[in-house]
N, C-alpha and C positions, 0 to 999 in steps of 0.2 A: 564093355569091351574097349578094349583102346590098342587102336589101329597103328599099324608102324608105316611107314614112308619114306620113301628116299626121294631124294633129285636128282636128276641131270643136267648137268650146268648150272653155275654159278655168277651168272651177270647180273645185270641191274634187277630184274623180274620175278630171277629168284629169291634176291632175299638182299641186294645191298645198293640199290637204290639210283636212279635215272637222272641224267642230268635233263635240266628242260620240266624236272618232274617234283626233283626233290633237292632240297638244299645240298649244294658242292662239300658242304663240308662235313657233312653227317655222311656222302656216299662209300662206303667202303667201310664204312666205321662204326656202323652201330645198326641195331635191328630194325628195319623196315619193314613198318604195317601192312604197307601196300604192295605184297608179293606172295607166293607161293609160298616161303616159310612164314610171314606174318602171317598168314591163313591157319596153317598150321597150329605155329603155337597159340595161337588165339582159343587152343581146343582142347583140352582134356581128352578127350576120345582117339588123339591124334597125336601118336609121338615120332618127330621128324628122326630118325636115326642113320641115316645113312645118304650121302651126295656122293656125287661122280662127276670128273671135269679130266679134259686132256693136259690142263697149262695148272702145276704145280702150283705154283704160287697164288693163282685164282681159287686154288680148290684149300689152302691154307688158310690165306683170309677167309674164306666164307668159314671153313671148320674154327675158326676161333671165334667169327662173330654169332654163331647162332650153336655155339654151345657143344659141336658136333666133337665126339671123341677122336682119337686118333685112327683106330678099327673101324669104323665107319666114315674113312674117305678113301676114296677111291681113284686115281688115274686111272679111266677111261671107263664110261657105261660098263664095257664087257664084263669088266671085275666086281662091278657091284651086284650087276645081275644074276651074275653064276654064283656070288657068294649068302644073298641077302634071302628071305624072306618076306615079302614085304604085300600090302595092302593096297596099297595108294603108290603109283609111281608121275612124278611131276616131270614134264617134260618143256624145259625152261631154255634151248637153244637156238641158234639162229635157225629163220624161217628152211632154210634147203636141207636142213638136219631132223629138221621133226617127223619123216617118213621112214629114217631108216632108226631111228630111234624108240617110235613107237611101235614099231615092228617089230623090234629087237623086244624090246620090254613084253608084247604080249605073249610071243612065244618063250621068254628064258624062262630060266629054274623060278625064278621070284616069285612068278606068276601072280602078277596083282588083279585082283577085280575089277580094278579102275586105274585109268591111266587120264591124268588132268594134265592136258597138252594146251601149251601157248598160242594165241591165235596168232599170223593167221593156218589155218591147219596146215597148208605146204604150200608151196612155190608152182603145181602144177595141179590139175584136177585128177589125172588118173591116179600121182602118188594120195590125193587126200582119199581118194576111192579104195584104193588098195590097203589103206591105213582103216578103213572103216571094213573091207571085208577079214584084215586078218584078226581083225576086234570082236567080230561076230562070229567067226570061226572058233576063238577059242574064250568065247567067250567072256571077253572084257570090256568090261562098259569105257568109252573113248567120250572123255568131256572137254571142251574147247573152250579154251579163257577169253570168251569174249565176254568181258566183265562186268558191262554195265546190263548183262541182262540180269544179275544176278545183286540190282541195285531195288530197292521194293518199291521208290516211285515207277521204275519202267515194270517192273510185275504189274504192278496193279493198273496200270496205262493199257499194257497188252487186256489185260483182264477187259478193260471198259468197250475196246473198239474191237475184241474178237468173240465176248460172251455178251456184251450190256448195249452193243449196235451203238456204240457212242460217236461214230460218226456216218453210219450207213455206208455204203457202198463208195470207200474212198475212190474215186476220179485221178487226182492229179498230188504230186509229191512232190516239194522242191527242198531238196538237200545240199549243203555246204558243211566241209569242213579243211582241215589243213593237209597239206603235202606229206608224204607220199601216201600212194595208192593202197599198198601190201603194208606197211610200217604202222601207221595211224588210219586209213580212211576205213578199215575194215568193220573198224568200229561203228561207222556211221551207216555202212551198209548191210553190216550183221544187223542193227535195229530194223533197219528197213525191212526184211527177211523177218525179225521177231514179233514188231509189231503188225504188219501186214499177214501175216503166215503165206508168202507168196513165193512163187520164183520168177525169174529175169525167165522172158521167150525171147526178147530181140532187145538187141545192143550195139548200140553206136559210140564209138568214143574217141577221145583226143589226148594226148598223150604229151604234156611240156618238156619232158625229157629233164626237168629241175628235180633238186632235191637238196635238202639241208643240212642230211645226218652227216655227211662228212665234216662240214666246218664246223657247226655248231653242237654235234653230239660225239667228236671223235671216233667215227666211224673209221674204218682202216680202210677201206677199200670203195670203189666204185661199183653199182650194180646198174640193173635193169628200174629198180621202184623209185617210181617218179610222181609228180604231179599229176593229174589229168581228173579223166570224169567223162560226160555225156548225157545219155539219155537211155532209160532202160521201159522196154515195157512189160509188164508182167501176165504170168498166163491168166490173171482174172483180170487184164485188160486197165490196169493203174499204168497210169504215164507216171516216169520219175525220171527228173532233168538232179545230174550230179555234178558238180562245184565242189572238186578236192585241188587246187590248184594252189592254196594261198600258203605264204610260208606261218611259221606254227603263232609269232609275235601277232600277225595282221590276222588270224582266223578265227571263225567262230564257229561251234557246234552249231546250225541252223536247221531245222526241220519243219516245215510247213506242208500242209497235210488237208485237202479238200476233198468233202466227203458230200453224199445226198441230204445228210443228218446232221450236221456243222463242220467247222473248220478248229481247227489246231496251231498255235503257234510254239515251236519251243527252241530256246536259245539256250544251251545248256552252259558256255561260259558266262553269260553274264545275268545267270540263273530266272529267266523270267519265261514260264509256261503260258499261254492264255489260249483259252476254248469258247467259239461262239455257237451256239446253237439254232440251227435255222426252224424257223417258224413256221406257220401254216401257210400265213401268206408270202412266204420269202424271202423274210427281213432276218437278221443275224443278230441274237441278243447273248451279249457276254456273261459267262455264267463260270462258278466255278469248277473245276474239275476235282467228279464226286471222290471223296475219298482220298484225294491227293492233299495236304498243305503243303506249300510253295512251292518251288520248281527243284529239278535235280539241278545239284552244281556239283564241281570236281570236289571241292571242300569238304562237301558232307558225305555226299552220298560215295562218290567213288571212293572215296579212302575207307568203306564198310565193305566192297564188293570183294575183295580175296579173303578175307575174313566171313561172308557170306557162301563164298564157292564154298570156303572149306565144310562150312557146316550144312554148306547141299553135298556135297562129296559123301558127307557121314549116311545122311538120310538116304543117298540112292546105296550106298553101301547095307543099310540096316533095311530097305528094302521100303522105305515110309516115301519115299517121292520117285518119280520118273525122271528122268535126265532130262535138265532142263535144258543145256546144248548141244547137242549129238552133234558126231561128226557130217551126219549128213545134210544139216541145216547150215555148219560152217560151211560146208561145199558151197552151198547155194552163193553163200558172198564173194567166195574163190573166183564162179564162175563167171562172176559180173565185171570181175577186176580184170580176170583174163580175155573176158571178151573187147573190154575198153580197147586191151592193146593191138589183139588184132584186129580189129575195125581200123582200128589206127595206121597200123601196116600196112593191110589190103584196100583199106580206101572203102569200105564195103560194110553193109550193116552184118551181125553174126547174130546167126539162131543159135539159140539154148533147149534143150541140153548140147553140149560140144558134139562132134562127130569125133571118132576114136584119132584121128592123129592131131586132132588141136586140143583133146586132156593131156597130151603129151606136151604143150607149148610150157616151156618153164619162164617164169619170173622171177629172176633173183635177187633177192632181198636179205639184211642183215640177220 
């Protein structure tokens, strides 16, 4: 069977490629692996047929670079969805747009099975809430590109420390990555959430008020997503101190990970993982990590992961896997980001889950 697809939105994600990410001069111009339509065509089972974009000229370029006809593009979601049939709906727009988009897509005529929405899932916790009850309501499975879960060194990572006790009862977590909080760190605390299987109870955080996408990614506009981080504890009692503060040239993927059962090292930009295994009597002896060869880097592994999604898309479609991102587990990152900020505001640590008028605090992000 081969599934039909559309997109919404046409920026860098969906299919023509990021500065900061990808070469300036291939951006606009030629097919990109590392998106939602690379995913796609990477797939026989998986034919992209239809996009949707408000700005003409964005939704032109994309229909000439990935092959799209002219009947299948669209000015504005509403027309594509009233007009389409579709399977798979990609939801590839800025973060304050993904709530009334996936909303839209799970109730219209289209009615897709699946809806593979961009992280991070929204700018507030009651819209990512609301976006996961009208999912379940009518029944459409809601997947969250948080990408690198969906890389098969973190699969089988999760695999070792949440089925094979590969570090026992983790203690303490110290994580770094780059600016901003909603734009890039989501990534680093969606692992956190993947690998742990945990949520954030208490949050403190600090908030630089810096950010980079305007100068150096051509951002139009000024928003709320910044720098920051803190300290999060989770409801099975792991401390985790977070370091998103640094701009994207100076930073490093960093996670380090203390457990009853050894310790974790993993640096993903400058690809070096190492795992010590604690002893009988105490001592920590470096061993390698079963199953793994080398470390993840952006190189290999990330440039496989929307190409992965896609063909987890197929299997939760064909009914052969579970969703490996649900919207309720992106929530859980949501909630950590949102709490930074108001700790930040109020001066004051923040329990999780939210109380009903701080899932209403928005974060506005590109």
């Amino acid at each position: 069977m081969t599934y039909r697809a559309g997109i919404i939105g046409t920026g860098g994600i969906a299919g023509m490629g990021i500065l900061g990410m990808h070469d300036e001069s291939e951006i606009g111009r030629k097919k990109i692996r590392t998106s939602h339509a690379g995913g796609y065509d990477a797939h026989d089972e998986i034919e992209l047929v239809a996009v949707a974009d408000v700005d003409e000229e964005k939704l032109a370029r994309f229909g000439e670079a990935w092959d799209i006809p002219q009947e299948g593009r669209y000015l504005g979601h509403e027309a594509m969805l009233d007009s389409e049939d579709l399977d798979v709906v990609s939801v590839c727009t800025p973060t304050y747009l993904h709530h009334e988009h996936v909303v839209d897509a799970a109730r219209s005529a289209a009615s897709p099975d699946l809806i593979w929405c961009e992280k991070p899932i929204a700018s507030q916790v009651s819209a990512g809430e609301e976006m996961i009850a009208v999912c379940d309501e009518t029944e459409t499975e809601l997947l969250v590109n948080h990408s690198f879960r969906f890389t098969d060194k973190l699969q089988t990572l999760r695999r070792l420390v949440q089925e094979e006790d590969l570090l026992g009862e983790v203690r303490s977590v110290s994580a770094q990555f780059r600016m901003e909080l909603l734009r890039n760190s989501t990534h680093l605390l969606d692992t956190l959430v993947y690998l742990l299987d945990a949520r954030a109870e208490t949050v403190s955080g600090h908030i630089t008020g810096e950010n980079e996408a305007v100068e150096s990614l051509g951002a139009g506009r000024q928003v709320d997503d910044a720098g920051g981080g803190g300290f999060v504890i989770t409801d099975d009692g792991t401390f985790v101190t977070v370091d998103c503060t640094i701009p994207r040239a100076e930073s490093s993927m960093l996670l380090s990970l203390i457990g009853s059962n050894g310790k974790l090292y993993m640096n993903n930009d400058d690809g070096e993982w190492r795992y010590w295994r604690r002893t009988d009597d105490g001592d920590h002896v470096e061993e390698p990590l079963p199953g793994i060869e080398g470390a993840w880097t952006w190189e290999d592994d990330y440039t496989d992961a929307f190409v992965n999604a896609a063909s987890h898309v197929v299997d939760v479609l064909e009914g052969r896997a579970e969703n490996a991102s649900p919207g309720e587990e992106a929530t859980r990152s949501l909630e950590i980001i949102v709490g930074f900020y108001l700790s930040h505001y109020t001066g004051g640590r923040v329990t999780v889950p939210l109380d009903r008028p701080l899932r209403d605090v928005r974060i506005t992000s590109w």
